[in-house]
Wavefront OBJ file of the C-alpha trace (Angstrom):
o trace
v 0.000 0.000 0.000
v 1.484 3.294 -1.008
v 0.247 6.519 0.665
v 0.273 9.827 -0.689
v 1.566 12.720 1.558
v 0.918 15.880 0.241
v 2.459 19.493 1.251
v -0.477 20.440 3.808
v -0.663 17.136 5.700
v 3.670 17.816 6.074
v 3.180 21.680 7.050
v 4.735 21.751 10.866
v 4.853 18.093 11.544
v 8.461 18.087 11.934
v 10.229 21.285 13.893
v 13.443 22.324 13.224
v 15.161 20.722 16.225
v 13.483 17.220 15.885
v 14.723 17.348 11.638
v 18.520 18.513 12.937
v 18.165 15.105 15.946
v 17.032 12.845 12.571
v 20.100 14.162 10.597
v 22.294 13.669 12.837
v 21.202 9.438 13.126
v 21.104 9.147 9.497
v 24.397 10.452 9.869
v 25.781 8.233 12.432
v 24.722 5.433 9.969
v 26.633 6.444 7.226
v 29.900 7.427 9.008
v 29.572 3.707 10.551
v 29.739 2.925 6.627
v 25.670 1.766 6.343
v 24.298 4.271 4.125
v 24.708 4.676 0.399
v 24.181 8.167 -1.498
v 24.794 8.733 -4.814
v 25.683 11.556 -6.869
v 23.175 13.995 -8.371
v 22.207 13.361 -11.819
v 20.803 16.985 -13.492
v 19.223 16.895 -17.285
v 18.764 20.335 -18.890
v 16.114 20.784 -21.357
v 14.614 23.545 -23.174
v 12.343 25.277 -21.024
v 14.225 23.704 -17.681
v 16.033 21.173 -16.117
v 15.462 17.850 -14.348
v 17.470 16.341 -11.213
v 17.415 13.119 -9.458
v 18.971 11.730 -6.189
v 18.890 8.510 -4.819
v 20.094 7.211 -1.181
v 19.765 3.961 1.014
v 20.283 3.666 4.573
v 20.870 0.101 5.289
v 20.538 0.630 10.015
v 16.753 2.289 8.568
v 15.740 -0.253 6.139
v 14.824 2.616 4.001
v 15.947 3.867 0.504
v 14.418 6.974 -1.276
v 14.793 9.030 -4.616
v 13.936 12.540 -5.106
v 13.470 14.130 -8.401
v 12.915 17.858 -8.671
v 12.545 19.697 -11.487
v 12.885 23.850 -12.204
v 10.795 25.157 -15.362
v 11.524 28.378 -16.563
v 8.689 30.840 -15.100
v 7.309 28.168 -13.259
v 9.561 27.437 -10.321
v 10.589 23.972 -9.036
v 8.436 20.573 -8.299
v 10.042 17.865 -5.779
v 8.543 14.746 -5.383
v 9.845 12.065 -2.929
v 9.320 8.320 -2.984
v 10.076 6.145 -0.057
v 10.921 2.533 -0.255
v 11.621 -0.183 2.016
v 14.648 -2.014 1.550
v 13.426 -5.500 2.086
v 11.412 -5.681 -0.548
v 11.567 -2.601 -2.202
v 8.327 -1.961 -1.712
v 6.856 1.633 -2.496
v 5.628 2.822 1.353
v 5.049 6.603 0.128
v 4.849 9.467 -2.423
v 5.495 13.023 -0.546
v 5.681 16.202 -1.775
v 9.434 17.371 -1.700
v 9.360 21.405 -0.967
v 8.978 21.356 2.633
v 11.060 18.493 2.992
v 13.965 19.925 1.081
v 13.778 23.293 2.624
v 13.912 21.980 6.449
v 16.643 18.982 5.741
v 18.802 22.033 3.653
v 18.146 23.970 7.127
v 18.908 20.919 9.618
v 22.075 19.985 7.873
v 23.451 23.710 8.811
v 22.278 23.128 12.321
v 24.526 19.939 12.364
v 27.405 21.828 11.890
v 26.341 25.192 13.769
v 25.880 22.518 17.565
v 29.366 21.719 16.864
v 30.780 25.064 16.117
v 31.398 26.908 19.256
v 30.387 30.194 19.508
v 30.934 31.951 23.327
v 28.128 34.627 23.885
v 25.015 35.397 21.859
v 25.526 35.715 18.458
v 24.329 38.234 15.396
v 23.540 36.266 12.000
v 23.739 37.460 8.592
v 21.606 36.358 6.293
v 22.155 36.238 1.719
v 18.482 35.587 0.761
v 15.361 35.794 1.657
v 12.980 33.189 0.195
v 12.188 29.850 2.144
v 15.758 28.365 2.077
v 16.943 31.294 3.893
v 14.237 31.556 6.189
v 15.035 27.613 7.122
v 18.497 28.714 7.436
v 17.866 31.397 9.811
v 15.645 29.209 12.007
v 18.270 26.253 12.066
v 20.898 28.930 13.469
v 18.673 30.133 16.132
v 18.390 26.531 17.280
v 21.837 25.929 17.733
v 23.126 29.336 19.100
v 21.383 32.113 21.017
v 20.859 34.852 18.727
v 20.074 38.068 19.866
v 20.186 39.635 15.986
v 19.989 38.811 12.398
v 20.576 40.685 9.094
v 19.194 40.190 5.664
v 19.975 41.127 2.199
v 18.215 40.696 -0.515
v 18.127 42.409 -3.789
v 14.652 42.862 -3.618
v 13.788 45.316 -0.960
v 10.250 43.546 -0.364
v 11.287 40.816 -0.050
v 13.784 41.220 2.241
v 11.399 43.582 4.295
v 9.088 40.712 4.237
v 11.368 38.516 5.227
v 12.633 40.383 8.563
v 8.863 41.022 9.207
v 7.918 37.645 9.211
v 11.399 36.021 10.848
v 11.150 38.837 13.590
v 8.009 37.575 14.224
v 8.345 34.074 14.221
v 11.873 33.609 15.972
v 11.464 36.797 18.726
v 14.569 38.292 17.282
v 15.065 41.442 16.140
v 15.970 41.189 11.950
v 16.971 44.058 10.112
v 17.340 44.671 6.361
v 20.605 45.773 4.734
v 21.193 47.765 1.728
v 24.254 45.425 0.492
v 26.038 41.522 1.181
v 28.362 43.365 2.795
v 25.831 45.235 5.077
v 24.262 41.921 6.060
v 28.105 40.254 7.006
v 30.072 41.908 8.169
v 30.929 41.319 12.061
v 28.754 38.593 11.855
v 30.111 35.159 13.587
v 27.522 33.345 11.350
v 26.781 33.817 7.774
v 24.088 31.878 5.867
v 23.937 32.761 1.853
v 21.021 30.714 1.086
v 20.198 33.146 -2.251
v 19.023 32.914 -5.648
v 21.888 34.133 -7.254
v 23.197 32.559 -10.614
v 27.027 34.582 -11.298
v 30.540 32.964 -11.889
v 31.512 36.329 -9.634
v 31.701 35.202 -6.013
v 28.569 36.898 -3.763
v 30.288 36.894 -0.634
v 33.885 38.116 -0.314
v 36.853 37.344 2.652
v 36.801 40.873 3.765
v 33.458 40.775 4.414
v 33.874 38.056 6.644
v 35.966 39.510 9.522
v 34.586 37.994 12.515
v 33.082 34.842 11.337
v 33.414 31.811 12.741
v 30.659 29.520 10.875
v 29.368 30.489 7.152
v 26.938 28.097 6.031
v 26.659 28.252 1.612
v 23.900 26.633 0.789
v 22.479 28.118 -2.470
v 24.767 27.179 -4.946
v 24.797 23.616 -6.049
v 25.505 24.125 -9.542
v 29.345 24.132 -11.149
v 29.109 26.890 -12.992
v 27.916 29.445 -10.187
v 30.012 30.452 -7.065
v 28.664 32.059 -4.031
v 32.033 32.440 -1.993
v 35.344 33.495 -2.991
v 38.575 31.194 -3.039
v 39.956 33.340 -0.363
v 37.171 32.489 2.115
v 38.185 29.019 1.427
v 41.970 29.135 1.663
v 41.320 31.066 5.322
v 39.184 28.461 6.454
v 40.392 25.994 9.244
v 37.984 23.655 8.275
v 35.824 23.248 4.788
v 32.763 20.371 5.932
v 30.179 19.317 3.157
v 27.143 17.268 3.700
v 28.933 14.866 0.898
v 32.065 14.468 -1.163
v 30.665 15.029 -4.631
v 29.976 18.595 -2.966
v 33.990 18.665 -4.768
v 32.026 18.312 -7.968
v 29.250 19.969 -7.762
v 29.794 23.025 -6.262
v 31.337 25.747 -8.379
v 33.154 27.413 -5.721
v 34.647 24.014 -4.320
v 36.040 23.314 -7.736
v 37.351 26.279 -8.304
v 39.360 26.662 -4.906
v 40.506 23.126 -5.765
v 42.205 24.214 -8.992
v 44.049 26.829 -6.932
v 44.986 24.434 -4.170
v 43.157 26.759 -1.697
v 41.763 23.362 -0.040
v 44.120 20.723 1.036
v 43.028 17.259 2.482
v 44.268 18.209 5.873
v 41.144 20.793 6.512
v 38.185 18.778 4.595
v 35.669 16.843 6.265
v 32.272 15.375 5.570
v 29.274 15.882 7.849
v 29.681 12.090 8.749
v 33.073 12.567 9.565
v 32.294 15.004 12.270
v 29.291 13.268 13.581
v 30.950 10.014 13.961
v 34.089 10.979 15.293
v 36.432 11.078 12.310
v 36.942 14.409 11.954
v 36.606 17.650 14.821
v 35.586 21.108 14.466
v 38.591 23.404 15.383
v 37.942 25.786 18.678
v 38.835 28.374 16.618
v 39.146 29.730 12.891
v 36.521 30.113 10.107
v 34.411 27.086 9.250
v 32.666 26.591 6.053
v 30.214 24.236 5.635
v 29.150 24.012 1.951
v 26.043 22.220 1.481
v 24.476 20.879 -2.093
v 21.816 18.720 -0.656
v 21.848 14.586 -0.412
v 19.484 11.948 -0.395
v 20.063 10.403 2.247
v 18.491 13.809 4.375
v 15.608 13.782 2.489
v 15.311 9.655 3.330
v 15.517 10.800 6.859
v 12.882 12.937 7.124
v 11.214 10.917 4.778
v 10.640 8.338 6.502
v 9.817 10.283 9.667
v 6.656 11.966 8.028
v 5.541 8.296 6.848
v 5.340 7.296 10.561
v 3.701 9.873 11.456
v 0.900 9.796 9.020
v 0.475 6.402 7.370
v -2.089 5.034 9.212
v -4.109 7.875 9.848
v -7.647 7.427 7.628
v -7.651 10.821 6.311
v -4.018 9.900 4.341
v -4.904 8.747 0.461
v -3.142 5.478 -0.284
v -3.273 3.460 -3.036
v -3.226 -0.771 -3.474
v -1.616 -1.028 -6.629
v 0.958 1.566 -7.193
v 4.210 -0.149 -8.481
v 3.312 -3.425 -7.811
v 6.177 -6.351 -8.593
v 6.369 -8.045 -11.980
v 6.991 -11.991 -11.170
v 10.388 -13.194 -11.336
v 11.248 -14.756 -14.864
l 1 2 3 4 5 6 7 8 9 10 11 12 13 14 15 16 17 18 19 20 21 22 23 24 25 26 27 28 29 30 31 32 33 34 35 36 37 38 39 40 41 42 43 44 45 46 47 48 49 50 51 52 53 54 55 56 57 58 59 60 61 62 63 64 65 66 67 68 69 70 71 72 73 74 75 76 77 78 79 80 81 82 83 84 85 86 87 88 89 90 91 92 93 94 95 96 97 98 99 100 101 102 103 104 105 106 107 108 109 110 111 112 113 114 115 116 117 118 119 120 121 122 123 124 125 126 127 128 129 130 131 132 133 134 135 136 137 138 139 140 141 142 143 144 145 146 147 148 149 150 151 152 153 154 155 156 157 158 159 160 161 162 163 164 165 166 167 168 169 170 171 172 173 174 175 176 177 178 179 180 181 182 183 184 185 186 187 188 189 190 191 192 193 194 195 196 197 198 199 200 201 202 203 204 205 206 207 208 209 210 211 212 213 214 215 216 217 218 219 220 221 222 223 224 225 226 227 228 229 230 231 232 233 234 235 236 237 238 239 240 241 242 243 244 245 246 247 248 249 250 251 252 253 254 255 256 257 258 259 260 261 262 263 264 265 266 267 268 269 270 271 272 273 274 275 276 277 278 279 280 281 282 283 284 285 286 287 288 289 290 291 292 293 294 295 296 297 298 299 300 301 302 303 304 305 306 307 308 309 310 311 312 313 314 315 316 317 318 319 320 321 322 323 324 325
């Protein structure tokens, strides 16, 4: 029986603490080595483009695929499917947006509890749609904020954004005029932001007092978000996976420079498990392009919750199994 889990029956049944705890297990499974994730497959097309990720986690008994697509004018669709590894049956169908907007969040709150900050903290903010409002609410879980910043280049929508934020988190969150506005003296920078350039959005200078930046918009190779000198200062560069190297435009070009040596990478694994510590002091980046395996996480969560509640639409014969020839 497959059930359908559409975005209003997901809306606030996970909070942004409880998705950061389910990271973190799926985590612990794959830096004990029982998780597969693969890399990220994207298809351009006239009019759009097409991507599709795939992950098992063996200590679940769960494997998922997402597929999202963007269409020009449009926006993007994400669909998950959840299936159990035993049989590979098809458990669920959810809808992907909320999902990939609080695991994108959680996975910055992995890093952020293990980044020590001393004192309340100000956070600047690079965006303002629902990626960086995830990002912003991830942060405030970890660290006590007293203050945020946002930039935008739309001015409503970054007033809307410290409107709503303010609102929601108790914080004060003003709007700034410029990335540089919204950085600098911040110890934590999210860029979270919409922005499509080969020209890096977010500069070293900028980034005086940092301590944690968390890059999470970028997940194309063409497009950078941070500079190569953010990277070569950094005391440790974590990514929620290694083809993050690949993916990630500023990643591959601070690897042709030799800005990153093996010495200061890590996964998010790696840190959870025990492999690999977060300094006590320096800049950490933590460059995120999205796996799998957090969307199986919270995935599978959601189906818990909600499979055997009546009102949930299922269906009997949904990718039933062809007999064995």
């Amino acid at each position: 029986m497959t059930v359908m889990l559409g975005y209003d029956s997901l809306a606030g049944l996970i909070d942004m603490a409880g998705a950061i705890d389910l990271l973190e297990a799926s985590l612990a499974h794959e830096g004990r080595g029982n998780t597969f994730v693969s890399p990220k497959t994207v298809t351009d097309f006239t009019g759009g483009s097409l991507r599709l990720l795939m992950a098992a986690d063996y200590e679940a008994g769960y494997f998922a695929t997402k597929a999202y697509n963007l269409t020009r004018g449009a926006g993007a669709r994400y669909v998950v499917s959840l299936y159990r590894l035993s049989d590979g049956e098809l458990l669920a169908l959810l809808d992907g947006q909320m999902i990939t907007d609080l695991r994108t969040g959680a996975a910055s709150g992995v890093i952020a509890r293990r980044t020590a900050i001393a004192g309340p903290v100000t956070v600047g903010v690079v965006g303002s749609g629902n990626q960086a409002r995830a990002q912003l609410e991830s942060l405030a879980a970890a660290y006590p904020v007293e203050q945020a910043r946002v930039y935008s280049p739309n001015a409503g929508h970054r007033q809307a954004f410290a409107a709503e934020m303010s609102a929601r988190l108790g914080i004060p969150v003003r709007t700034a005029g410029s990335v540089d506005d919204a950085v600098r003296g911040c110890p934590v920078v999210a860029t979270a932001s919409g922005y499509r350039g080969s020209d890096p959005l977010v500069r070293r200078e900028w980034l005086d007092r940092c301590r944690l930046l968390c890059a999470v918009g970028n997940t194309r190779s063409q497009f950078v978000e941070i500079d190569v000198p953010t990277l070569r200062d950094a005391a440790l560069v974590c990514v929620d996976s290694l083809h993050a190297f690949e993916e990630a435009g500023e990643l591959r070009t601070a690897e042709q420079s030799g800005a990153i040596s093996e010495s200061k990478r890590a996964t998010l694994a790696q840190v959870v498990g025990g492999a690999a510590s977060v300094p006590q002091q320096g800049l950490v980046v933590f460059k995120s392009v999205g796996t799998a395996l957090q969307d199986l996480a919270l995935a599978v969560r959601c189906y818990e919750l909600l499979a055997d509640r009546p009102e949930v639409c299922s269906v009997a014969d949904l990718a039933l199994p062809r007999a064995a020839r």
